[in-house]
C-alpha positions as CSV (number, residue, x, y, z in Angstrom):
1,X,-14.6,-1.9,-1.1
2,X,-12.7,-3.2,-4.1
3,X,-10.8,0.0,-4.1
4,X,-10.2,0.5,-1.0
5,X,-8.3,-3.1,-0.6
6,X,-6.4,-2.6,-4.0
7,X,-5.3,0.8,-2.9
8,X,-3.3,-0.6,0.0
9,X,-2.4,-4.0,-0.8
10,X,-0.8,-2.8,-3.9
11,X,2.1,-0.4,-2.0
12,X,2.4,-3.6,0.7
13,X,2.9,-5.5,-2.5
14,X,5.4,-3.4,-4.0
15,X,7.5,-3.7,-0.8
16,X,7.2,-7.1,-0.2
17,X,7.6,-9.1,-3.2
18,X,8.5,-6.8,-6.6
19,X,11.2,-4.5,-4.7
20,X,13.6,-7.6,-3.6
21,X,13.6,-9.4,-6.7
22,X,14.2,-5.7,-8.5
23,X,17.1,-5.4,-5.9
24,X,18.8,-8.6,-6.4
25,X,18.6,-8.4,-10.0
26,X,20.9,-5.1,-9.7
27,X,22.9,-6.8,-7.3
28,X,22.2,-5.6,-4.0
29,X,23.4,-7.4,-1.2
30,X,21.0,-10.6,0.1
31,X,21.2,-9.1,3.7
32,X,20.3,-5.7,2.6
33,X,17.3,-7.1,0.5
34,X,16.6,-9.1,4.1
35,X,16.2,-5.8,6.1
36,X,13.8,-4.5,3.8
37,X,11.5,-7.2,6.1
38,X,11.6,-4.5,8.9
39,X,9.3,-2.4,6.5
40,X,6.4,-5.0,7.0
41,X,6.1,-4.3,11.2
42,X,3.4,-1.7,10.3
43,X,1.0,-4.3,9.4
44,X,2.3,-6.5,12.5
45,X,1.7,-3.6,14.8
46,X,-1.0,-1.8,13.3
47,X,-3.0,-2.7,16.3
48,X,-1.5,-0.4,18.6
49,X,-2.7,2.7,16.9
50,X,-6.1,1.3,15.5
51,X,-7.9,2.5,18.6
52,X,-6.8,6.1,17.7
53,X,-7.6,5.5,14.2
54,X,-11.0,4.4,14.8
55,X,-11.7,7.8,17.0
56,X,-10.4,9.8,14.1
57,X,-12.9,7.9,11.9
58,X,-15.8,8.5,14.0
59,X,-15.0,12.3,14.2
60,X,-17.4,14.2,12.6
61,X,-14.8,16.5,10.7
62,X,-12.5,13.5,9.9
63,X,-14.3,10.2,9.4
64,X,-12.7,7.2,7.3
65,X,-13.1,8.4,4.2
66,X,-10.8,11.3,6.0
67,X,-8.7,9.1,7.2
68,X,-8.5,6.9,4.0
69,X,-7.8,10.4,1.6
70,X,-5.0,11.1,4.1
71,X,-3.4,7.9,3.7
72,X,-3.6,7.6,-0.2
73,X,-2.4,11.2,-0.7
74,X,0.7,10.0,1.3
75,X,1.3,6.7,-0.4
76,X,1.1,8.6,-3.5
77,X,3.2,11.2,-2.7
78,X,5.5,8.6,-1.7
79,X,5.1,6.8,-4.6
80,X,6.3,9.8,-6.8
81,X,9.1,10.3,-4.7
82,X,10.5,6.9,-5.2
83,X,9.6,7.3,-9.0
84,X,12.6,10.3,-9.1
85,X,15.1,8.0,-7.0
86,X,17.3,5.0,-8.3
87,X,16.4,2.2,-5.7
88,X,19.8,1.2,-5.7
89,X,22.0,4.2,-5.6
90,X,19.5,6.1,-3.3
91,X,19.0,3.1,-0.9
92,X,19.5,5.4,2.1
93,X,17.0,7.5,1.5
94,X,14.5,4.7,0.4
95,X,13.9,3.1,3.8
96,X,12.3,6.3,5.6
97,X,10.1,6.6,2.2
98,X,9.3,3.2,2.1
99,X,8.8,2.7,5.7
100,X,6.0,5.9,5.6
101,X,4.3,4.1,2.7
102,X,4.1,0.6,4.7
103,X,2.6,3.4,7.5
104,X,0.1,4.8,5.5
105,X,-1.0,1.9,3.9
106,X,-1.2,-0.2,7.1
107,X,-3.2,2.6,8.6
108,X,-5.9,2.9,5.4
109,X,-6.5,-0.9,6.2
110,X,-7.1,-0.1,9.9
111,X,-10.2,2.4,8.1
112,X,-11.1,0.1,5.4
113,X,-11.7,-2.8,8.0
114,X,-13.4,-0.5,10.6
115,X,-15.8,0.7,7.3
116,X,-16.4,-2.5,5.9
117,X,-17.8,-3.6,10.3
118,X,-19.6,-0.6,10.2
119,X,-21.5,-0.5,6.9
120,X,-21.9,-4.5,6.3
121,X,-25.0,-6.6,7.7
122,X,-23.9,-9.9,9.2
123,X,-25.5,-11.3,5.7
124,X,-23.4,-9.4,4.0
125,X,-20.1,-10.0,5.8
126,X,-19.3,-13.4,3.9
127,X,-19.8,-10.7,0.5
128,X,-17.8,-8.5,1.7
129,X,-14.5,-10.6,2.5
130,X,-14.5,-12.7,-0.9
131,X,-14.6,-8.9,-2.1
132,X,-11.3,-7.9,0.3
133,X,-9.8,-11.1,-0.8
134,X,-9.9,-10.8,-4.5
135,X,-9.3,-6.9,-4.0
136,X,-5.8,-8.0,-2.4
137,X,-4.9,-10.8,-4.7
138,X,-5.2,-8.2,-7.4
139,X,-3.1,-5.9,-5.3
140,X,-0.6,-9.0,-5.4
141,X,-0.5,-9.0,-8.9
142,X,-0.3,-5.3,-9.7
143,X,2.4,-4.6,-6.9
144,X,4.0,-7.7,-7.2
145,X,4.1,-9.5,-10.6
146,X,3.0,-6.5,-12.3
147,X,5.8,-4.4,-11.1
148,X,8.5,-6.8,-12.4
149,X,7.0,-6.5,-15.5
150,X,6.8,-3.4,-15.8
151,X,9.8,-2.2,-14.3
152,X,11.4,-4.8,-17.4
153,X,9.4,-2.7,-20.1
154,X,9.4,0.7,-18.9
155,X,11.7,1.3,-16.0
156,X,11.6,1.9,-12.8
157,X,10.4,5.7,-12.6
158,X,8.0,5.2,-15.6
159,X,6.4,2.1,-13.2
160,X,6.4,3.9,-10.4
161,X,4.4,6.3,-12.3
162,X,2.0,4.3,-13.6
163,X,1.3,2.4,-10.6
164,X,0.6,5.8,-8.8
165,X,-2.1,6.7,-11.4
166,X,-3.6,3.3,-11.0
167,X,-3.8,3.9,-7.1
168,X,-5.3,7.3,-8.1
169,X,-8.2,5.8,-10.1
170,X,-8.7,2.9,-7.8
171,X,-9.1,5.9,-4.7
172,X,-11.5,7.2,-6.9
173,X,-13.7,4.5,-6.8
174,X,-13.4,3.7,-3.4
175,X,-14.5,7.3,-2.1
């Protein structure tokens, strides 16, 4: 469970609180950095395709850990991606890449919830969320604090880089 709550809090993480402050220290405009909030409606709306999610999950050819390989293979891909582009020069084509990442990552928590119902006794529930919790707030700190860091030290592809290998390893774990 660990990994499957670092693996997608870390790209929501990335978006929402390391890429602004990266932005506006290169100067990008504050109502630019503002729109970037439209990238977050996948976790707003993700309830509109969960339903479809949770029949692919229960397909016998599919099932979440299907559904949860699909998604990190596209956040990764993503993520490598947006390692060869300068997030300021190449703003354009950011938003579409960024906006499939918020998808995918939004759509692996729709499977890692539906998971975590299916496989967890009531007694285990209370567990099990302290587990999601921490798993996020470590998310927060790798895709948020620990990408300013970073990006400070090594720069923005070398980052990027690294924080795809670190959702690599933590998918590893968590299937």
């Amino acid at each position: 469970m660990t990994g499957l709550y670092l693996a997608q809090s870390v790209p929501l993480y990335l978006v929402a609180a390391a890429l602004p402050a990266i932005l506006r220290s290169r100067g990008v405009d504050l109502a630019v950095i503002g729109a970037l909030g439209a990238l977050l409606a996948p976790w707003v709306l993700k309830a509109a395709w969960a339903p479809v999610i949770d029949r692919l999950a229960r397909h016998p050819h599919i099932g979440r850990k299907g559904v949860v390989l699909v998604c990190q293979v596209i956040t990764l891909a993503c993520t490598c991606i947006l390692s060869a582009l300068d997030p300021v020069t190449d703003a354009v084509r950011f938003f579409p890449i960024l906006m499939t990442m918020s998808l995918s990552s939004a759509t692996q928590d729709i499977a890692s919830d539906g998971w975590a119902v299916e496989h967890l006794t009531p007694e285990q529930q209370a567990f099990g969320n302290a587990i999601q919790a921490g798993a996020v707030a470590f998310g927060v700190l790798i895709g948020g604090s620990g990408t300013l860091l970073l990006v400070d030290i090594l720069g923005w592809q070398t980052t990027l880089l690294v924080i795809a290998a670190l959702w690599g390893v933590s998918h590893c774990h968590s299937c």
